[in-house]
N, C-alpha and C positions, 0 to 999 in steps of 0.2 A: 359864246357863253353868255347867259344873261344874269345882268346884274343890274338888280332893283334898287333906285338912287327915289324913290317916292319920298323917306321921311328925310333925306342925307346929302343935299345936293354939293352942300361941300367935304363929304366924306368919299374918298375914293382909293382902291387897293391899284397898287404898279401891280406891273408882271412878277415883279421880281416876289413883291406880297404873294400875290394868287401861286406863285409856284412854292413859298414855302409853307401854305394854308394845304395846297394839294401833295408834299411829297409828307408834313406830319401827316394827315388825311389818311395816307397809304399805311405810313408805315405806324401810328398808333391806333386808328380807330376800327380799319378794315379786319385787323386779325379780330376784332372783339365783336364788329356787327357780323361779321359770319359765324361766330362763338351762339350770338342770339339771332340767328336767322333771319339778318334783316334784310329788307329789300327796298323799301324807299324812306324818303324821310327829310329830316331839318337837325342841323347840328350845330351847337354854338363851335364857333374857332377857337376855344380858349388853350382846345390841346393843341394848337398852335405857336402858344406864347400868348401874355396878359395885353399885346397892343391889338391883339384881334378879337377879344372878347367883346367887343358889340357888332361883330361880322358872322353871319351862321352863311352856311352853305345848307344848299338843299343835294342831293344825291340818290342815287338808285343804282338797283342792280344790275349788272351788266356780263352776263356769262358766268364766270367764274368768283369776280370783283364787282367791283364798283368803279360811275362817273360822277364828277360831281356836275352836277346841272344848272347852278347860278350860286350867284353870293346876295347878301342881302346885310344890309345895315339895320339895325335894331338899339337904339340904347338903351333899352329895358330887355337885352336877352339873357339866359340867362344857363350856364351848363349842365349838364346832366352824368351824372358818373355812372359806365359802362360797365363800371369792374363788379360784378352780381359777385 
């Protein structure tokens, strides 16, 4: 999985991070990007919890679901609410 450390070099997510960035991921954002037909994209972590909001992941479709496809460090990102 790729994660882009360009602006962040001492900013880094454990496993333990990236698995609970990826099981919120599933279980809040997924039912809402198939809601808006999405297919790829960039999302801040914040539906995560408030220590991942300068962490976005990038993601795309994948059959039925989604993968997410890398993490990225940002301190200027910023979230976007899903709920239309």
């Amino acid at each position: 999985m790729y994660i882009n450390k360009k602006c962040c070099h001492d900013h880094e997510l454990s496993n333990d991070d990236r698995t609970i960035i990826i099981e919120a991921f599933h279980e809040h954002m997924v039912p809402k990007l198939l809601k808006l037909h999405g297919r790829t994209g960039v999302l801040n972590c914040g539906f995560a919890g408030n220590r991942f909001k300068n962490w976005n992941i990038r993601f795309r479709s994948s059959g039925s679901g989604f993968n997410i496809v890398g993490f990225e460090y940002d301190e200027e990102s910023t979230g976007l609410d899903l709920d239309l």
